[in-house]
N, C-alpha and C positions, 0 to 999 in steps of 0.2 A: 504494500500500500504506500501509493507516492503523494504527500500533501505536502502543502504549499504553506511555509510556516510566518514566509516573509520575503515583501516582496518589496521593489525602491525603484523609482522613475517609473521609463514605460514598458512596461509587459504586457505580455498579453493578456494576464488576468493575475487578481490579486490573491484570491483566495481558489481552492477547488483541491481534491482528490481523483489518483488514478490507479486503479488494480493493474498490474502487471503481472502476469505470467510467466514461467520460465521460460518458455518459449518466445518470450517478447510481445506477445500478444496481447492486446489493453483492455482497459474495458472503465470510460471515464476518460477525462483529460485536463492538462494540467497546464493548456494554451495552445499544442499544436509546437511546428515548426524545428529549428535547431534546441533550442531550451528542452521539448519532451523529447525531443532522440537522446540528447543525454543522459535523461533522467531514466528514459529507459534501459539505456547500456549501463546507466549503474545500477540501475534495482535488477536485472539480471546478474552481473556479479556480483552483487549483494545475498540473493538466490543462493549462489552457488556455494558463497560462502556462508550462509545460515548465520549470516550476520547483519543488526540495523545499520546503517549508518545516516548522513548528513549530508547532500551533492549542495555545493553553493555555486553558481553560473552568472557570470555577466555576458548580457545581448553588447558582445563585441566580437571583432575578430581578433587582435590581439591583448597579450598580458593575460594576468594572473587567472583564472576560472574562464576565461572569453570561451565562446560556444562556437561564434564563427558565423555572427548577424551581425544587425546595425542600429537594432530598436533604442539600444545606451541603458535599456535596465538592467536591473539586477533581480535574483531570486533566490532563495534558499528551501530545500526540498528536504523535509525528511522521509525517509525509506524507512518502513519496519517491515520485517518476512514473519510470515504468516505459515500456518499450517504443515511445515515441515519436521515431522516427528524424527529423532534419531533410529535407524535402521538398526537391528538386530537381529544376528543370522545366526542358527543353531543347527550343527552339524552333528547329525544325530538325533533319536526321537526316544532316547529313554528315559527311566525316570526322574535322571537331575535333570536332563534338559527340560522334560514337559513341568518340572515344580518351577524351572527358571522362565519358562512361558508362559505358564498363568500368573506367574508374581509377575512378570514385567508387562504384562499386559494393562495391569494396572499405574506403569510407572509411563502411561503415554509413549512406548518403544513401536515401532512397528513390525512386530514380529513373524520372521518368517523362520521353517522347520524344515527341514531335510533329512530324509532315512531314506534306507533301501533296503530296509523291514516295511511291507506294507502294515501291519498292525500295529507299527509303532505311533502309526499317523493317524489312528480311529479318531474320528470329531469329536468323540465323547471326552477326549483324553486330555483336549486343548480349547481356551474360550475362541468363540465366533470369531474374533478378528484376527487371530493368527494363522496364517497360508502355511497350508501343505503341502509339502512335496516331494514325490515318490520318484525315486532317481534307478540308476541300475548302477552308480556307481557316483562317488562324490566330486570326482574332478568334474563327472558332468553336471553336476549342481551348483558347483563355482560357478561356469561358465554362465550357469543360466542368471543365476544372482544377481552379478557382476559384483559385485563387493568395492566400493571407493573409499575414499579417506572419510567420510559421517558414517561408517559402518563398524559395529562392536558384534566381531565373531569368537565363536565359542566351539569349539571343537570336542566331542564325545561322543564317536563313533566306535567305540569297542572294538571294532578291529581295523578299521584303516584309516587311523588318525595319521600313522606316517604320511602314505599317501595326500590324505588330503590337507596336510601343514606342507607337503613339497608345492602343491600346487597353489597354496594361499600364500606362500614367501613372497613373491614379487607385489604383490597387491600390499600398496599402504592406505590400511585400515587404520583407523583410529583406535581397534584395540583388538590384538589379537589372544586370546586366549585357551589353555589346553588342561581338561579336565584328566589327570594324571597322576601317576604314583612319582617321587619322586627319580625312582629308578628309571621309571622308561622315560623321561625328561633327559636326565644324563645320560639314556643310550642316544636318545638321539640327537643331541649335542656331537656327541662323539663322532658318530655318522655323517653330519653334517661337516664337521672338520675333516674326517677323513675322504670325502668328497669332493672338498675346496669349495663348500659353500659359502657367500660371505658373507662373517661374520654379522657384518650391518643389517642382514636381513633377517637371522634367526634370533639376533638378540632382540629383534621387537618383540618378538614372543615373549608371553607371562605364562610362567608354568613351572609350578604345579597353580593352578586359578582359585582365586579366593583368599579371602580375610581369615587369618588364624581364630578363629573363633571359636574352638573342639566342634566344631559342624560333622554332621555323621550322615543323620537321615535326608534324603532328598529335598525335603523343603530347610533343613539347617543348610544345607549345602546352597541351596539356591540363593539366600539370604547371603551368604557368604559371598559369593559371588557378584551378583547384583553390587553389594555395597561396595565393592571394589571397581566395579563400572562406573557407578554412580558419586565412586570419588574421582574417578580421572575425570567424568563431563562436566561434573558441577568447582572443578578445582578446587579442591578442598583435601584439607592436611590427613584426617580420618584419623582423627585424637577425640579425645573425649572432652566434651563439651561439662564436665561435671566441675564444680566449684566448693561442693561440701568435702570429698576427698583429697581433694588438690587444692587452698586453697591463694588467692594469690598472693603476693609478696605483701607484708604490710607498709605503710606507705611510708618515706621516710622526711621527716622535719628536719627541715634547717635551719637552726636560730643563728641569726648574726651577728 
């Protein structure tokens, strides 16, 4: 959503709103002309980046913000993105992944599932909004996914997680993680070295996945996890907010 927060001389309008699309397609306007193409090339990458920002333009052709008119106003646009939930890919349909898909369902994720167990995927298993999908093998389930950088994947396919962590290395995800003992972690560390994997790519991997919590049961474990997701998006330290146990320094006087 592109409004118009403030506007000086002549423009072609002072006030107004416009929906833009990722596609670039509008709907609304915010005057027409060079001033809305910009606005729109930047609330497209604003889009892209699932980020608000501020576009300020003067109806000029040269210096600072100029658009590349003659009008002599000025504008200032803010951009906020709309609707764009964080992606969440679960590779594998058993029972940590389905306790991590109905708890994030409710954390506004957009959750999508992949197994190549079809019973793993019964609709009873998972709420109404998270997509199923019945693969014959999981490199072809990347593919289908696509996975970019606003995507938090989770790997726990009980038998070819190798596999499908060789095929998810090049993809920078924003978080990639592998539901693991710590021994098969270190083999395949090792694997990957003895390979000539590089290194840059296998160290984005988090694994063994999840918040030390003694988590055991499928819904402890999904908790676990989750809150470890939910500290990288929300950036946050993931310390405990508590003041009775801890509590802070007391304050220190200085008499002169």
């Amino acid at each position: 959503m592109a409004q118009i927060i403030e506007s000086r001389g002549s423009t072609p309008r002072h006030s107004g709103q416009m929906l833009i699309l990722n596609d670039g397609c509008v709907i609304g306007s915010v005057g027409g002309g060079m001033m809305e193409r910009r606005v729109i090339e930047e609330a497209v990458q604003a889009i892209a980046r699932r980020q608000d920002c501020v576009f300020n333009g003067r109806m000029a052709r040269d210096g600072h913000n100029a658009v590349g008119s003659d009008c002599g106003g000025a504008m200032t646009v803010f951009i906020s993105v709309h609707g764009l939930r964080p992606r969440l890919l679960l590779l594998g349909g058993g029972h940590v992944n389905q306790a991590i898909a109905n708890a994030a369902a409710q954390l506004e994720f957009a959750v999508s599932v992949t197994d190549v167990y079809a019973p793993n995927l019964e609709a009873q298993r998972f709420p109404a909004s998270v997509e199923r999908l019945h693969v014959d093998n999981y490199v072809q389930a990347i593919k289908q996914l696509e996975p970019d950088e606003h995507c938090y994947v989770i790997v726990a396919t009980n038998s070819q997680d190798r596999e499908a962590l060789d095929a998810l290395l090049p993809y920078r995800v924003k978080f990639l993680g592998l539901l693991a003992s710590r021994r098969k972690v270190q083999t395949f560390i090792r694997l990957w070295q003895q390979q000539g994997v590089a290194e840059e790519q296998w160290q984005r991997l988090r694994a063994p996945i999840g918040l030390n919590i003694g988590a055991e049961t499928p819904a402890e474990i999904a908790i676990s996890v989750l809150a470890e997701i939910l500290q990288l998006k929300n950036g946050a330290d993931g310390q405990t907010m508590d003041l009775v146990a801890t509590p802070p320094a007391p304050a220190v006087s200085i008499i002169a």
